[in-house]
C-alpha positions in Angstrom: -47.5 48.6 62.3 -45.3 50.4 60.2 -41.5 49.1 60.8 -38.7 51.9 59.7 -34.9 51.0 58.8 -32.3 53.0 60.0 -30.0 54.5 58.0 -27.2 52.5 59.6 -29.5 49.2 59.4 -29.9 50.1 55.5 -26.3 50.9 54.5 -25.5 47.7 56.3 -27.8 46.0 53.8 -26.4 47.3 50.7 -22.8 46.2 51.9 -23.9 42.6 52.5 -25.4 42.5 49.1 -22.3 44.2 47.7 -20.5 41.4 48.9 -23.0 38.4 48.4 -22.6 40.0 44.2 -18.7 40.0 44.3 -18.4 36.6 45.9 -20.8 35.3 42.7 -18.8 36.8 40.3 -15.4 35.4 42.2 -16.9 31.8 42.1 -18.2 32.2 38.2 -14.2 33.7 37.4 -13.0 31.5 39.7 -15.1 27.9 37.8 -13.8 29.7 34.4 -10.0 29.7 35.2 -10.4 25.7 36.1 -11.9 25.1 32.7 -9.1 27.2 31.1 -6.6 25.9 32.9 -7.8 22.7 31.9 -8.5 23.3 28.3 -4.7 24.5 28.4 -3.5 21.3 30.1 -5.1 19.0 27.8 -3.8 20.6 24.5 -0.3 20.1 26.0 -0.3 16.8 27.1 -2.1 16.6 23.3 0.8 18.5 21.7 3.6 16.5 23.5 2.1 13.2 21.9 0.6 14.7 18.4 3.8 14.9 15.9 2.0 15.0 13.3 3.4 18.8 12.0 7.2 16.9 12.5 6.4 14.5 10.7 5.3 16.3 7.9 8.6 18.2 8.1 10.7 14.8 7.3 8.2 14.2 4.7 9.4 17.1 2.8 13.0 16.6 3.6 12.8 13.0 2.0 10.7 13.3 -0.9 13.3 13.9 -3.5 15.3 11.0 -2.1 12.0 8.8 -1.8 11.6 9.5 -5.2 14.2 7.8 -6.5 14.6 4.9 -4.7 18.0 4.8 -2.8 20.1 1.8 -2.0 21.0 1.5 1.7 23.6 3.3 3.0 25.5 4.4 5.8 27.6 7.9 5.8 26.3 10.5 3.2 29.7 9.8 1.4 28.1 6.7 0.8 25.3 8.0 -1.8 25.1 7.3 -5.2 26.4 10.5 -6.6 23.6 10.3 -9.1 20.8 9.7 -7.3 21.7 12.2 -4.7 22.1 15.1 -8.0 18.0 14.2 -8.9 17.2 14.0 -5.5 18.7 17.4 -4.9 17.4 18.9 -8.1 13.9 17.0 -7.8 13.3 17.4 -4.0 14.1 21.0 -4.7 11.2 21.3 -7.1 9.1 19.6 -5.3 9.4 21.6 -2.6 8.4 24.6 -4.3 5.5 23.0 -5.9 4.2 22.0 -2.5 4.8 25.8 -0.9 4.1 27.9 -3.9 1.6 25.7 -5.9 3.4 26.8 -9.0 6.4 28.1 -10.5 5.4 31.5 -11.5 8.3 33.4 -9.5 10.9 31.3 -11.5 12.7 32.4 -14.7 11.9 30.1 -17.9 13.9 29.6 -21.1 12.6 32.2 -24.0 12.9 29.3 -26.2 12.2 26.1 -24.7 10.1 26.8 -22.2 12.1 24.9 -19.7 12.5 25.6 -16.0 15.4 28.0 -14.6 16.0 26.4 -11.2 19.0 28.4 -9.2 21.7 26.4 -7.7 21.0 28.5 -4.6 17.7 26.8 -4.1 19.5 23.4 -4.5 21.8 24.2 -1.8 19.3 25.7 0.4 17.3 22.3 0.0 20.4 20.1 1.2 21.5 22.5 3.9 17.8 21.6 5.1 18.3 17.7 4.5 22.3 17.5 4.8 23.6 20.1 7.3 25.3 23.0 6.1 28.5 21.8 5.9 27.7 19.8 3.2 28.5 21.3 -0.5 27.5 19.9 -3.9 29.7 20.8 -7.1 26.9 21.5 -9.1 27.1 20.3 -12.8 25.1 18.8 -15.9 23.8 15.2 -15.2 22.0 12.4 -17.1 18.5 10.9 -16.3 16.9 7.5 -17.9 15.3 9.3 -20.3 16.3 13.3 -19.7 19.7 15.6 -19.6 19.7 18.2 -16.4 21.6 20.7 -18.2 23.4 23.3 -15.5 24.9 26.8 -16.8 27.5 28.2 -15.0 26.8 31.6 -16.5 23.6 31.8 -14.4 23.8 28.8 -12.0 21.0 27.6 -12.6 19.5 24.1 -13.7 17.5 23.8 -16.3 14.6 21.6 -16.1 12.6 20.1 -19.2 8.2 20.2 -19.1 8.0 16.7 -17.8 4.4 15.0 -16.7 6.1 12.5 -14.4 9.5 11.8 -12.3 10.8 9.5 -9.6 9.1 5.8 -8.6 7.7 6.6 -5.4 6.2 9.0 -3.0 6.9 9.5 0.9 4.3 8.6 3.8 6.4 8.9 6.9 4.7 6.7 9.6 6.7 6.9 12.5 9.1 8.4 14.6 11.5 6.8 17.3 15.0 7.2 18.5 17.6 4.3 19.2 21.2 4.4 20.3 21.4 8.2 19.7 19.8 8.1 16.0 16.5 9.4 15.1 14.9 7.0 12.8 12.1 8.1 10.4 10.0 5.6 9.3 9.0 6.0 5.6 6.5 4.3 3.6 6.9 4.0 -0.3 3.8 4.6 -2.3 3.9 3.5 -6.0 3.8 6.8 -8.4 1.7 7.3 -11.2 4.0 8.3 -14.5 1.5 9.9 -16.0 -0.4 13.3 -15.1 0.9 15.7 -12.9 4.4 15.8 -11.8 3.3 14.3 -8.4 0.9 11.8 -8.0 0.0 8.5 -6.9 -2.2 5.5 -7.4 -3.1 4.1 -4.0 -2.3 5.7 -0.6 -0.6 2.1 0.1 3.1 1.8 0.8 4.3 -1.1 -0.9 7.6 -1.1 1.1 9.2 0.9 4.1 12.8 2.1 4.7 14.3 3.8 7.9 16.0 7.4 7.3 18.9 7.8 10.3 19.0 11.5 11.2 21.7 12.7 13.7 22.1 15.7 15.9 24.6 18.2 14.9 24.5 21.6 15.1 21.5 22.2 17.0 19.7 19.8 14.1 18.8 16.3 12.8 20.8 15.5 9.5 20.4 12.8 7.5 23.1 10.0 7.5 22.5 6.6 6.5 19.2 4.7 5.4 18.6 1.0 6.5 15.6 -1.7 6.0 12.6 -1.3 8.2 11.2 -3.3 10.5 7.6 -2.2 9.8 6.7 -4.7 6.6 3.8 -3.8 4.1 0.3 -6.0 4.4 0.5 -9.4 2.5 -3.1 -9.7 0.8 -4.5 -12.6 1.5 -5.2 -15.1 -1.3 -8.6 -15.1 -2.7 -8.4 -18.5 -3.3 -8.0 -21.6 -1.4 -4.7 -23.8 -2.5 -7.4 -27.3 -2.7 -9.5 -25.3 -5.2 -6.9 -25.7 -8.1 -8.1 -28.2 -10.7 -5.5 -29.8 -13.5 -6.7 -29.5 -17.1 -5.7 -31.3 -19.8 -2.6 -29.8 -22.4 -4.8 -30.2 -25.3 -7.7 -28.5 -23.4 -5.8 -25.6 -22.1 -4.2 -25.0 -25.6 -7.7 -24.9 -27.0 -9.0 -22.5 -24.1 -6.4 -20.3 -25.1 -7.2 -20.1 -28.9 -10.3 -19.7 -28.4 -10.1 -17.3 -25.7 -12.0 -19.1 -23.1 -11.6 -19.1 -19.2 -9.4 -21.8 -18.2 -11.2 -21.9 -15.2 -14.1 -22.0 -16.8 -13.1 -25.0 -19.1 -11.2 -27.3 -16.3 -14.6 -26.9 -14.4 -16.8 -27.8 -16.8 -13.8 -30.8 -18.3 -14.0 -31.8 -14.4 -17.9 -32.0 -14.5 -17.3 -33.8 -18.3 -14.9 -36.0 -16.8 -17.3 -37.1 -13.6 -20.2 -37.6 -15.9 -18.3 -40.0 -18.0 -17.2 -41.9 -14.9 -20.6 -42.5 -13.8 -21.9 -43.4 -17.3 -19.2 -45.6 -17.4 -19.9 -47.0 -13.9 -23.1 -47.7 -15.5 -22.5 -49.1 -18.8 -20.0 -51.4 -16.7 -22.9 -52.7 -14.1 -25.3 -53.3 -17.3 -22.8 -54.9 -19.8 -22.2 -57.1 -16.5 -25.9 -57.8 -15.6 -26.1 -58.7 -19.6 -23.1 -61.2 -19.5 -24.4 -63.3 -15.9 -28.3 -63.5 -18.1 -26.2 -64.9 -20.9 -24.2 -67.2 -19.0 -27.9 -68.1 -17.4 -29.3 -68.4 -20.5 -26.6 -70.2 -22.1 -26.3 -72.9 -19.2 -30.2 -73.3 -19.6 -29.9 -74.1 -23.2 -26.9 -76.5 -22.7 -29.5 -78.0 -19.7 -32.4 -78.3 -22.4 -29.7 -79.9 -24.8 -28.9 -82.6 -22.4 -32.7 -83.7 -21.7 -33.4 -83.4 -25.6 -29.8 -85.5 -26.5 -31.4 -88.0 -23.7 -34.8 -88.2 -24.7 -33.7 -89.0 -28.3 -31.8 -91.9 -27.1 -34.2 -93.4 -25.6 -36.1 -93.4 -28.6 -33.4 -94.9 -30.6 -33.7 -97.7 -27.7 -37.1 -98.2 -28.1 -37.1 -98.2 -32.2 -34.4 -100.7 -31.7 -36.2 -103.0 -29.6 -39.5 -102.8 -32.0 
């Protein structure tokens, strides 16, 4: 029997799947928001606790100051005029190094080749590091073995071909605040001299110093630099105190002329030494198992004396009596 839908009975159909398809697509939108939202939430609770792009920021601030090693010191009026000058000049070039890779949009020297670094790029560094109310009379300074030579005609400093400057490089580890001071936590790795201008030997700070920053003008500025509490890793000795073995002056004088391992020589003198003793021991047990078999032997031959001495008496008696 054939059954026949009704126009009415059909249309109704069509409706209901009409809305069974938009409720599908309203759940899928609907499970795709929650993930999104999600996603969203967890890359902000991630970016609230991940600083990692700040501190990178005070790295760059304090290189030039890192490199030269500071003394503490509390209130910028309170830096070593000299090391602030190669801190500013150095930090400066640095920084472009770091952004630029190179120094091809600077002016060089037609003659020696050196560097033209503007003052304006000096001050823009400090006004970075500083504040902006701070100014620095810019002038011609003396290094260990260099002279920063500054022309007022064109303001700018001029900077000899150097492979290496500064003692250390920054590795800011930490970021806290405390009564009202920001304190960046800076490791000091040990810089390599030679090579290029910045480089290092190990990725191990050797020392750590906290950099005080303070709010003003809608920034942190650096004001004073203090010990840290964070302390570098002692490496443990490799060997044990007890292990340490004395050696005779003239022995170590002869290890040393004749280029030989101290070590090696107190161990084997120490083996020398205990050999001896025990051949000593010995000799000392033998020569006193000798002397008790001569004493034996001795008071045996006194004994056989006596009976001889004896016997030849009474043979004297007896010839006597004959």
């Amino acid at each position: 029997m054939k059954t026949y839908v009704t126009p009415e009975e059909h249309a109704r159909i069509h409706r209901r799947r009409r809305r069974q398809a938009l409720g599908l697509a309203m759940a899928v939108l609907l499970v795709i928001g929650i993930f999104t939202v999600l996603g969203a939430g967890v890359r902000l609770v991630a970016s609230l606790f991940d600083n990692t792009e700040q501190m990178q920021e005070y790295e760059d601030k304090l290189e030039g100051l890192v490199l030269f090693d500071p003394l503490p010191f509390d209130g910028i009026a309170n830096i070593d005029d000299l090391t602030l000058r190669q801190a500013a000049v150095w930090g400066c070039i640095y920084s472009i190094q770091e952004t630029q890779g190179n120094f091809d949009n600077y002016a060089h020297d037609p003659v020696t080749e050196q560097l033209l670094l503007p003052a304006v790029e000096v001050d823009a560094y400090l006004a970075r590091l500083l504040g902006p109310a701070f100014h620095l009379t810019h002038r011609s300074f003396e290094m260990d073995d260099m002279t920063i030579a500054y022309d007022e005609a064109s303001q700018c400093y001029s900077i000899p071909i150097t492979g290496g400057v500064g003692y250390y490089r920054a590795d800011v580890t930490a970021l806290f605040k405390q009564e009202g001071k920001l304190h960046v936590t800076v490791g000091y790795i040990p810089m390599n001299t030679t090579g290029d201008l910045i480089g290092a030997q190990s990725d191990t700070p050797t020392k750590y110093m906290d950099y005080l920053f303070e709010r003003s003008n809608g920034g942190w500025y650096l004001t004073g630099l203090t010990e840290s509490a964070t302390k570098p890793e002692q490496a443990a000795s490799s060997s044990p105190a007890n292990s340490v073995v004395m050696m005779d002056p003239d022995e170590l004088q002869e290890a040393i002329l004749q280029g030989v391992d101290p070590d090696a020589v107190s161990g084997s003198g120490a083996a020398s030494s205990g050999a001896a003793s025990s051949e000593a021991a010995a000799s000392s047990e033998e020569a006193s198992s000798e002397a008790a078999s001569s004493e034996e032997a001795s008071s045996e031959a006194t004994s056989g004396g006596a009976s001889a001495s004896s016997g030849d008496a009474d043979s004297a008696s007896a010839s006597s009596a004959g």
